[in-house]
PyMOL Python script that loads the backbone (N, CA, C, O; Angstrom):
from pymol import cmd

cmd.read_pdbstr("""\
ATOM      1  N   UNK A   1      91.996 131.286  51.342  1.00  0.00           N
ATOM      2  CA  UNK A   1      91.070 130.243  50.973  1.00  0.00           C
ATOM      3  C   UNK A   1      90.716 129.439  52.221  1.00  0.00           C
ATOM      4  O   UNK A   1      91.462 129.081  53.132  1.00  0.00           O
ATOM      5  N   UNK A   2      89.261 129.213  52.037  1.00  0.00           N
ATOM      6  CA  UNK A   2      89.219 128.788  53.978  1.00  0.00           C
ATOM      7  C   UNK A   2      89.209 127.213  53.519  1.00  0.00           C
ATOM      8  O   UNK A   2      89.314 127.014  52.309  1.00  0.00           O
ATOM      9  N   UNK A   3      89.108 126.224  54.276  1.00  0.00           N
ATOM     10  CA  UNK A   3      89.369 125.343  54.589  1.00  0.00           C
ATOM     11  C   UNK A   3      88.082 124.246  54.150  1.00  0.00           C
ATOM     12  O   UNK A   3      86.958 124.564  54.537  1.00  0.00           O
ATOM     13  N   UNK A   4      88.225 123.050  53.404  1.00  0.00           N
ATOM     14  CA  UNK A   4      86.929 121.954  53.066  1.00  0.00           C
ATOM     15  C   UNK A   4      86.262 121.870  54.310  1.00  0.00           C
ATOM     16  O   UNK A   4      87.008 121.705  55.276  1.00  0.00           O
ATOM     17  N   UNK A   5      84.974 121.946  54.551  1.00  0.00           N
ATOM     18  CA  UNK A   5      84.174 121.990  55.528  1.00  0.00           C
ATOM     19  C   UNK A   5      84.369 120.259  55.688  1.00  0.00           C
ATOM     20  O   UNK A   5      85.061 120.008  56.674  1.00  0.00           O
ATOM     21  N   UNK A   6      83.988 119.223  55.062  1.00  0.00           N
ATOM     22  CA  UNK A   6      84.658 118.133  55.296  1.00  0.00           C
ATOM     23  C   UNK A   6      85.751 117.529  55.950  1.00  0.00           C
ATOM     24  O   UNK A   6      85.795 116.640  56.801  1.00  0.00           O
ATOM     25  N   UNK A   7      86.773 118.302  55.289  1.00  0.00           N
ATOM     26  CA  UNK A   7      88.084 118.414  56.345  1.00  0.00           C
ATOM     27  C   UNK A   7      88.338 118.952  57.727  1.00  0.00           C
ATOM     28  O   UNK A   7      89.226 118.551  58.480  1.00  0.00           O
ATOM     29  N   UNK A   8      87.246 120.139  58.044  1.00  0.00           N
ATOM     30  CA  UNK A   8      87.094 120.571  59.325  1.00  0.00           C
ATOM     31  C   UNK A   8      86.248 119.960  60.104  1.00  0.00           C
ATOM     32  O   UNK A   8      86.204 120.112  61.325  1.00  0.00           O
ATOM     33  N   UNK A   9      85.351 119.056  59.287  1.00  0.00           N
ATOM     34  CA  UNK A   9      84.586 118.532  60.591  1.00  0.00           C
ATOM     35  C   UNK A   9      85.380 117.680  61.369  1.00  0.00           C
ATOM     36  O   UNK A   9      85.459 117.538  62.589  1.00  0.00           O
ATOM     37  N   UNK A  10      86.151 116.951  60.106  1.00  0.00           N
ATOM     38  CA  UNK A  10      87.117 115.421  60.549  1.00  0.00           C
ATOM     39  C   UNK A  10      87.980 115.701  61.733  1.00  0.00           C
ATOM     40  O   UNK A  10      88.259 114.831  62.558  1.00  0.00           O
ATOM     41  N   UNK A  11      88.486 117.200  61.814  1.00  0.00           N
ATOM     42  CA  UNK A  11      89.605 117.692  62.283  1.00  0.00           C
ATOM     43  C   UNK A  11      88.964 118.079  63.893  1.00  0.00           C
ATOM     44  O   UNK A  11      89.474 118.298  64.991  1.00  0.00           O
ATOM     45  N   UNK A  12      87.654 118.029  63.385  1.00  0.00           N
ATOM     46  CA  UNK A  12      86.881 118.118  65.154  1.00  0.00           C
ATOM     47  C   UNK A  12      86.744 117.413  65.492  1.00  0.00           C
ATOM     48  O   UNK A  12      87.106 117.316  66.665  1.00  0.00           O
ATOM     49  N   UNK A  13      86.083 116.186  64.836  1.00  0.00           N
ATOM     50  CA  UNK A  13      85.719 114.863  65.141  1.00  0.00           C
ATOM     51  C   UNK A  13      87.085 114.471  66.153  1.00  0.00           C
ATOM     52  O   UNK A  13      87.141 114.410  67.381  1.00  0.00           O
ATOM     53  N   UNK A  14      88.175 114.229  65.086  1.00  0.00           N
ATOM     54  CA  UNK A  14      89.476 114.146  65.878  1.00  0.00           C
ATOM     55  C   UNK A  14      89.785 114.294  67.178  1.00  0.00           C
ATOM     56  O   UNK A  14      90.189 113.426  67.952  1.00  0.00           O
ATOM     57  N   UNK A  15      89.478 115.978  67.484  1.00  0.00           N
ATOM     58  CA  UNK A  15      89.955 117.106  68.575  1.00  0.00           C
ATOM     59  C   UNK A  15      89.250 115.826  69.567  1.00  0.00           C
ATOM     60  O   UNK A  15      90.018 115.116  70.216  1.00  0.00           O
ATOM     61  N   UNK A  16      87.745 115.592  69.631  1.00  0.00           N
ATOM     62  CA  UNK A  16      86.704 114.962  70.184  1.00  0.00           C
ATOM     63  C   UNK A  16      87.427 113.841  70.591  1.00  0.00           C
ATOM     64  O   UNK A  16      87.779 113.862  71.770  1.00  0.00           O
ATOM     65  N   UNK A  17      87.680 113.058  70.057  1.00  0.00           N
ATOM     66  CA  UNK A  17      88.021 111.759  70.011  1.00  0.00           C
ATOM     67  C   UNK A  17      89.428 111.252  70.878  1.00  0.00           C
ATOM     68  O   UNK A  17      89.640 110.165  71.415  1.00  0.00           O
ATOM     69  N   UNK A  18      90.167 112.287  70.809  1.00  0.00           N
ATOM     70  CA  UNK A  18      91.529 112.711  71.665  1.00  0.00           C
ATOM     71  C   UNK A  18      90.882 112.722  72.731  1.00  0.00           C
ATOM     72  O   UNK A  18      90.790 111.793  73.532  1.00  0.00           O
ATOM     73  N   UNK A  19      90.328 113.928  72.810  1.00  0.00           N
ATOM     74  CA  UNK A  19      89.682 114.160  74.288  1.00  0.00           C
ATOM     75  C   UNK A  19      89.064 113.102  74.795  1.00  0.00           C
ATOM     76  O   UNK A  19      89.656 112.570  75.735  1.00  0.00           O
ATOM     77  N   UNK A  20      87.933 112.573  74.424  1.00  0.00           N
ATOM     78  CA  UNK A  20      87.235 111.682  75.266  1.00  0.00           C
ATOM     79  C   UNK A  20      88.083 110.384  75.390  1.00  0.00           C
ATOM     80  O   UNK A  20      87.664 109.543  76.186  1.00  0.00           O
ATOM     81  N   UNK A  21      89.167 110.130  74.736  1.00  0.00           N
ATOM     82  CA  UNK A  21      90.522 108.749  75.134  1.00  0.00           C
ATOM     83  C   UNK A  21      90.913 109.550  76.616  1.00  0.00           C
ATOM     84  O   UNK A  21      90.751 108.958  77.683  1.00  0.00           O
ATOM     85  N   UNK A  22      91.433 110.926  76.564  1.00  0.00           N
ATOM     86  CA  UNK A  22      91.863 111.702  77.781  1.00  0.00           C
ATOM     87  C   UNK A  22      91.109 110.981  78.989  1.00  0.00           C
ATOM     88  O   UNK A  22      91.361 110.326  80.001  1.00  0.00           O
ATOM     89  N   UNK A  23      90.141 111.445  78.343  1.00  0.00           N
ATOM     90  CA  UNK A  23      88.828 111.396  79.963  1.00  0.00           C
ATOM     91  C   UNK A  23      88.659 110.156  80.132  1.00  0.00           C
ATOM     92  O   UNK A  23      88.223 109.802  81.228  1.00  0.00           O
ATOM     93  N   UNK A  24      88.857 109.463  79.434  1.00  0.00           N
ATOM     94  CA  UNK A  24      88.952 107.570  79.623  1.00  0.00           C
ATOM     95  C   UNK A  24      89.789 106.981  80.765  1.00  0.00           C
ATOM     96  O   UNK A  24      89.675 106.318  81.796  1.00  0.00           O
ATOM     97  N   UNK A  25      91.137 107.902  79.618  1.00  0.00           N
ATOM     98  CA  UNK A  25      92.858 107.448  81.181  1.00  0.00           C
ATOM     99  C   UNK A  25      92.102 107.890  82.135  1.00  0.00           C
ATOM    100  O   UNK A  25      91.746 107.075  82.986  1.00  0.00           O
ATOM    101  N   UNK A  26      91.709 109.137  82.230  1.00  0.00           N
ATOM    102  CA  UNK A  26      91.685 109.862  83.675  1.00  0.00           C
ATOM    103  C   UNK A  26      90.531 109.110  84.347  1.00  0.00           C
ATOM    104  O   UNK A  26      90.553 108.999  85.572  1.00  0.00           O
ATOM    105  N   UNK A  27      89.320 108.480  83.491  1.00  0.00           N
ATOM    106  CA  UNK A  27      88.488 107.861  84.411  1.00  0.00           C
ATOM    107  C   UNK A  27      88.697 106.677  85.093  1.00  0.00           C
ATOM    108  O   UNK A  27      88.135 106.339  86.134  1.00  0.00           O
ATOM    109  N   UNK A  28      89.795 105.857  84.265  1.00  0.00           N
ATOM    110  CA  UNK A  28      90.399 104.695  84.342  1.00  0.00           C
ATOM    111  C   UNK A  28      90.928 104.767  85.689  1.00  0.00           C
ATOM    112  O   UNK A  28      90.482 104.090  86.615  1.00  0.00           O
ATOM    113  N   UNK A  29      92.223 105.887  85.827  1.00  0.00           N
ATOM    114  CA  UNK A  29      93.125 106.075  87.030  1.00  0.00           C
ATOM    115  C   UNK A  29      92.190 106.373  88.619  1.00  0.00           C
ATOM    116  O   UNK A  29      92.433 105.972  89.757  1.00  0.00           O
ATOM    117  N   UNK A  30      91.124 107.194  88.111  1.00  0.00           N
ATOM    118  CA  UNK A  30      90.189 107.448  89.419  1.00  0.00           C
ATOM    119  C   UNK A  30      89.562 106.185  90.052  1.00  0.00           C
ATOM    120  O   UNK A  30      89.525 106.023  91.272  1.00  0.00           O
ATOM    121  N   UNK A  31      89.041 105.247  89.106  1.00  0.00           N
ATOM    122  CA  UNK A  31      88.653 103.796  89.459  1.00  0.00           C
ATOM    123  C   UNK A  31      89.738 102.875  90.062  1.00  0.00           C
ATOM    124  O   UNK A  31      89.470 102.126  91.002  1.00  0.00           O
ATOM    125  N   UNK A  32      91.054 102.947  89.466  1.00  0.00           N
ATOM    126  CA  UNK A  32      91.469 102.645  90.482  1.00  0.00           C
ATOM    127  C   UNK A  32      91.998 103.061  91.492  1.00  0.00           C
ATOM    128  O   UNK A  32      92.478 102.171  92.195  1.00  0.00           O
ATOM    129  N   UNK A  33      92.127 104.268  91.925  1.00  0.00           N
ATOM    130  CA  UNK A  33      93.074 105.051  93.123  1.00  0.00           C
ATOM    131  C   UNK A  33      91.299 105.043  93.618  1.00  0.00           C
ATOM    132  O   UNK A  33      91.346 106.071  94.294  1.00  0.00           O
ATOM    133  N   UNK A  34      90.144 104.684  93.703  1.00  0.00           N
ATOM    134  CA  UNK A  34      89.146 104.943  94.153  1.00  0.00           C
ATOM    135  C   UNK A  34      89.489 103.382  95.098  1.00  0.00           C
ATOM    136  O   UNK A  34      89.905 103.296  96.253  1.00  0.00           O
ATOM    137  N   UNK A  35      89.102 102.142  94.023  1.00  0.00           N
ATOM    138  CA  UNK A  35      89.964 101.027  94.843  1.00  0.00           C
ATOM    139  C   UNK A  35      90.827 100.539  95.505  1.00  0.00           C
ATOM    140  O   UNK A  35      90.778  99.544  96.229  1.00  0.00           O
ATOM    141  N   UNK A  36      91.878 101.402  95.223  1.00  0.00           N
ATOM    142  CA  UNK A  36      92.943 101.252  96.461  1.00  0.00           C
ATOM    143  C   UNK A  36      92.500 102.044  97.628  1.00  0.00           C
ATOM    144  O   UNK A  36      92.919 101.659  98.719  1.00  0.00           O
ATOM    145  N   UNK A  37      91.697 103.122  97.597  1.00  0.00           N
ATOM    146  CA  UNK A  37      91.047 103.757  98.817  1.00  0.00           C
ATOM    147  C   UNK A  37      90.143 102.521  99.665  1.00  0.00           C
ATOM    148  O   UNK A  37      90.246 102.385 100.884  1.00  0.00           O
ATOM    149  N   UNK A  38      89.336 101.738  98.889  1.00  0.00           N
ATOM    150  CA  UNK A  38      87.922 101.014  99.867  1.00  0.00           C
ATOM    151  C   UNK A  38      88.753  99.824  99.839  1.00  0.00           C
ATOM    152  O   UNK A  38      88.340  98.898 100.539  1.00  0.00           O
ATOM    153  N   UNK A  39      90.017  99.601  99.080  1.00  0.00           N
ATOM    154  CA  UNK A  39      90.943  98.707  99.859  1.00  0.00           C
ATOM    155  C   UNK A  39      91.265  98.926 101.243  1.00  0.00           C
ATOM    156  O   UNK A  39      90.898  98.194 102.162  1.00  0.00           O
ATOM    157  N   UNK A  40      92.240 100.369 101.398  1.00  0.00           N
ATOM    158  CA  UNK A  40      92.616 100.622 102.564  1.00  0.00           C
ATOM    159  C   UNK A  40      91.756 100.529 103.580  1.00  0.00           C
ATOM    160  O   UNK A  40      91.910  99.929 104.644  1.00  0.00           O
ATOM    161  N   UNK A  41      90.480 101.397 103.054  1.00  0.00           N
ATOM    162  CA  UNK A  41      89.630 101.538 104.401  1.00  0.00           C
ATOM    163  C   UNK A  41      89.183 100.269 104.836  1.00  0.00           C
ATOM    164  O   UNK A  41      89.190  99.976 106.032  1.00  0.00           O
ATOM    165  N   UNK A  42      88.768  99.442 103.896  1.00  0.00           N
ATOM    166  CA  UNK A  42      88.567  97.738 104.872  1.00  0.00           C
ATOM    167  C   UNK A  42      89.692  97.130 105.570  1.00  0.00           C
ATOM    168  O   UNK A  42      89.640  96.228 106.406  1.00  0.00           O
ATOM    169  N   UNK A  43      90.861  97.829 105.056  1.00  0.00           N
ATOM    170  CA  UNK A  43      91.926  97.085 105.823  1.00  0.00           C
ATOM    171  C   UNK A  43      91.552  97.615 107.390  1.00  0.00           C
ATOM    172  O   UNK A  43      91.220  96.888 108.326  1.00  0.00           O
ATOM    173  N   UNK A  44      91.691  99.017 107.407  1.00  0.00           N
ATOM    174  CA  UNK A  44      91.579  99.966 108.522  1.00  0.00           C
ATOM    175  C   UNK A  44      90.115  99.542 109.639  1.00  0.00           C
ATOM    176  O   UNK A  44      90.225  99.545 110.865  1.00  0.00           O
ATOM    177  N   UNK A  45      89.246  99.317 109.151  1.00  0.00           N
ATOM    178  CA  UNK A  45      88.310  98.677 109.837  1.00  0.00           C
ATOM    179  C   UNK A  45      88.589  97.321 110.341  1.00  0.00           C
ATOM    180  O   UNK A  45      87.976  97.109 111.387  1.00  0.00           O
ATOM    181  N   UNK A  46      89.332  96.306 109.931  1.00  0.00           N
ATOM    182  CA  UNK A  46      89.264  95.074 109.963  1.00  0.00           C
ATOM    183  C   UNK A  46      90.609  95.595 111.312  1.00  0.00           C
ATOM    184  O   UNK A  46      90.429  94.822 112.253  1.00  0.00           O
ATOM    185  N   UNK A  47      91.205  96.091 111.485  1.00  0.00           N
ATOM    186  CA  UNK A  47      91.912  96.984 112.489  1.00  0.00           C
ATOM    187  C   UNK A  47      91.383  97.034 113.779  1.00  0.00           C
ATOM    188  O   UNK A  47      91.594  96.417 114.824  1.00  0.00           O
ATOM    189  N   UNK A  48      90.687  97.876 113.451  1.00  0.00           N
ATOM    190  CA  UNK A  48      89.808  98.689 114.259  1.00  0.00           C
ATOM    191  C   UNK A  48      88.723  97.476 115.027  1.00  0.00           C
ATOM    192  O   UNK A  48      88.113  97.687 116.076  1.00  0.00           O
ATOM    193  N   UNK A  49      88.679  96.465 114.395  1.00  0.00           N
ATOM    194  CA  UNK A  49      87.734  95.448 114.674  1.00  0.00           C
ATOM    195  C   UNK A  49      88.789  94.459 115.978  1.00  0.00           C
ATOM    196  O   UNK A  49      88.509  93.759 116.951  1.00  0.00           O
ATOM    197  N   UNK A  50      89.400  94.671 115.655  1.00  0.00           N
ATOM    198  CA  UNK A  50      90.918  93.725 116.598  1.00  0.00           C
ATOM    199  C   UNK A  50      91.205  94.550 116.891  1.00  0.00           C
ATOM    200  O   UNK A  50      92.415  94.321 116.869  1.00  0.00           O
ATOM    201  N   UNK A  51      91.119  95.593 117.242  1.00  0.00           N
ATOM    202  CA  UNK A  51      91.780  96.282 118.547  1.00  0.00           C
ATOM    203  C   UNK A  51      90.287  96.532 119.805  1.00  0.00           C
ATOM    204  O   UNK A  51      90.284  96.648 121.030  1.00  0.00           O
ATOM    205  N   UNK A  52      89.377  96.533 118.970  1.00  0.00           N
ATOM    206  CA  UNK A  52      87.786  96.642 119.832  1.00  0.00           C
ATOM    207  C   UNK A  52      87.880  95.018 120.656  1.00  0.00           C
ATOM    208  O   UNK A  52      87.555  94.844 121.831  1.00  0.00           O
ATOM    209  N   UNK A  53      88.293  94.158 119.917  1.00  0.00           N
ATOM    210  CA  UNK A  53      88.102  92.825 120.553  1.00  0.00           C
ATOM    211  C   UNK A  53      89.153  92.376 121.605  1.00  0.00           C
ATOM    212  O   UNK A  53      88.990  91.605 122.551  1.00  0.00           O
ATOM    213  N   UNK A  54      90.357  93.094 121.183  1.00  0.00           N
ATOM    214  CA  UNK A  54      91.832  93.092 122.392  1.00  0.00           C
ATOM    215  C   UNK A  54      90.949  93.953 123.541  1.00  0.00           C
ATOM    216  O   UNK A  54      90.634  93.420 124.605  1.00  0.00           O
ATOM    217  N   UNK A  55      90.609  95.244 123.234  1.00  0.00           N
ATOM    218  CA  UNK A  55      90.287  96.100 124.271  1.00  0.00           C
ATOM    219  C   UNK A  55      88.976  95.470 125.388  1.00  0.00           C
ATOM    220  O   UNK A  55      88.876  95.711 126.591  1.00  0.00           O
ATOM    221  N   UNK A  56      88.038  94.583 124.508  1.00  0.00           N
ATOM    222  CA  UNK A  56      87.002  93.980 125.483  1.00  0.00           C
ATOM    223  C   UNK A  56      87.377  92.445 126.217  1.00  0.00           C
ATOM    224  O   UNK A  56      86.772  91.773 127.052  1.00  0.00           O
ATOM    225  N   UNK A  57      88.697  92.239 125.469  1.00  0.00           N
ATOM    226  CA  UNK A  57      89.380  91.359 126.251  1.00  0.00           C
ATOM    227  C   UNK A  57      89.925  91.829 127.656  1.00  0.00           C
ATOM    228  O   UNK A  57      89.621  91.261 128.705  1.00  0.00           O
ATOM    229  N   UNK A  58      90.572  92.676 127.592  1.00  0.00           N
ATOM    230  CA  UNK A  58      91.712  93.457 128.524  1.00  0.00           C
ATOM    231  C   UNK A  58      90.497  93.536 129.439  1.00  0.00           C
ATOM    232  O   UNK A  58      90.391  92.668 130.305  1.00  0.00           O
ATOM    233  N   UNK A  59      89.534  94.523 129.334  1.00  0.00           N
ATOM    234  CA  UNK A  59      88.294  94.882 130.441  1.00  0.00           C
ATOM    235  C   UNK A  59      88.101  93.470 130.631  1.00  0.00           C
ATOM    236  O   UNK A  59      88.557  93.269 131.757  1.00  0.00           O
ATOM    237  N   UNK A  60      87.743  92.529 130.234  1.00  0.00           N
ATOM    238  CA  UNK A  60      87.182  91.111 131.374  1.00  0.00           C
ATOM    239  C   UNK A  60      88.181  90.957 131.748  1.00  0.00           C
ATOM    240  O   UNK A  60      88.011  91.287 132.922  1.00  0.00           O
ATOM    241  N   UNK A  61      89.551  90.592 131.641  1.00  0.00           N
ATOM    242  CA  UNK A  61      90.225  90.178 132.570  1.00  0.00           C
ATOM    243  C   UNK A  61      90.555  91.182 133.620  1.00  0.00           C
ATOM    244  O   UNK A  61      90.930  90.726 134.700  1.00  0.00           O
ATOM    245  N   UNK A  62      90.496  92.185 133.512  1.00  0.00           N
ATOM    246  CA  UNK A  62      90.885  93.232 134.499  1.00  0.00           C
ATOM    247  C   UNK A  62      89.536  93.427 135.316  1.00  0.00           C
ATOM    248  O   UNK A  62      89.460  94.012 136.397  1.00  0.00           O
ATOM    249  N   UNK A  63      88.287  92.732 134.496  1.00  0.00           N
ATOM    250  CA  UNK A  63      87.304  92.993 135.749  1.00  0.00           C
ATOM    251  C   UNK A  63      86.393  94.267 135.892  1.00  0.00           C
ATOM    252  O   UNK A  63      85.588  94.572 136.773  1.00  0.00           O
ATOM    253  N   UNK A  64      86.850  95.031 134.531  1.00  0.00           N
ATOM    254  CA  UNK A  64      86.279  96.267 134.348  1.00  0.00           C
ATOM    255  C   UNK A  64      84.789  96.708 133.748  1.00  0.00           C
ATOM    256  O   UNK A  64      84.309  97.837 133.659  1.00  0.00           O
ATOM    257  N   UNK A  65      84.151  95.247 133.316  1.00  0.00           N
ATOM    258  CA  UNK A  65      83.403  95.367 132.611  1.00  0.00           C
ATOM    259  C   UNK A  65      82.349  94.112 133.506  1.00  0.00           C
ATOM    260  O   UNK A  65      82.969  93.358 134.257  1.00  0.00           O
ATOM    261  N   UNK A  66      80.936  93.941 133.412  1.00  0.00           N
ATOM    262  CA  UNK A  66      80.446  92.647 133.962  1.00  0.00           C
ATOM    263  C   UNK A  66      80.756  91.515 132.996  1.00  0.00           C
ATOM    264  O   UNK A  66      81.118  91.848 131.868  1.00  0.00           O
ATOM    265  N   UNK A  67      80.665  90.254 133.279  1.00  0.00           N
ATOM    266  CA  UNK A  67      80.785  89.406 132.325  1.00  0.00           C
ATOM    267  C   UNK A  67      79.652  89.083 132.154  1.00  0.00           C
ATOM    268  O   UNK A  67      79.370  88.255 131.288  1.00  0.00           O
TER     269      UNK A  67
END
""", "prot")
cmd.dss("prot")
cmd.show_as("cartoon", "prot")
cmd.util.cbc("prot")
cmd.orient("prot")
């Protein structure tokens, strides 16, 4: 005896509904491991920004550069 077509839709609906909560967590977790990335990288620039400004320090006092 096959199954209430009613009851099988529900039972997809379901399947559906699981899934797209799935893809939610997983979109959830990418947003933030995406933010902790353009965290890091501004850290890494803001770096990179102070070591450019030590390094054009060092050249004027050493005379390496015109002032």
């Amino acid at each position: 005896m096959s199954e209430d077509p009613e009851n099988l839709t529900l039972r997809h609906l379901r399947r559906l509904d699981e899934k797209l909560d799935r893809l939610l967590d997983d979109q959830t977790e990418v947003k933030q491991r995406l933010g902790s990335l353009e965290q890091s990288t501004a850290s890494i620039s803001v770096r990179i920004d102070r070591l450019d400004e030590r390094v054009a320090r060092i050249d004027k006092r050493l005379h390496l550069v015109a002032h």
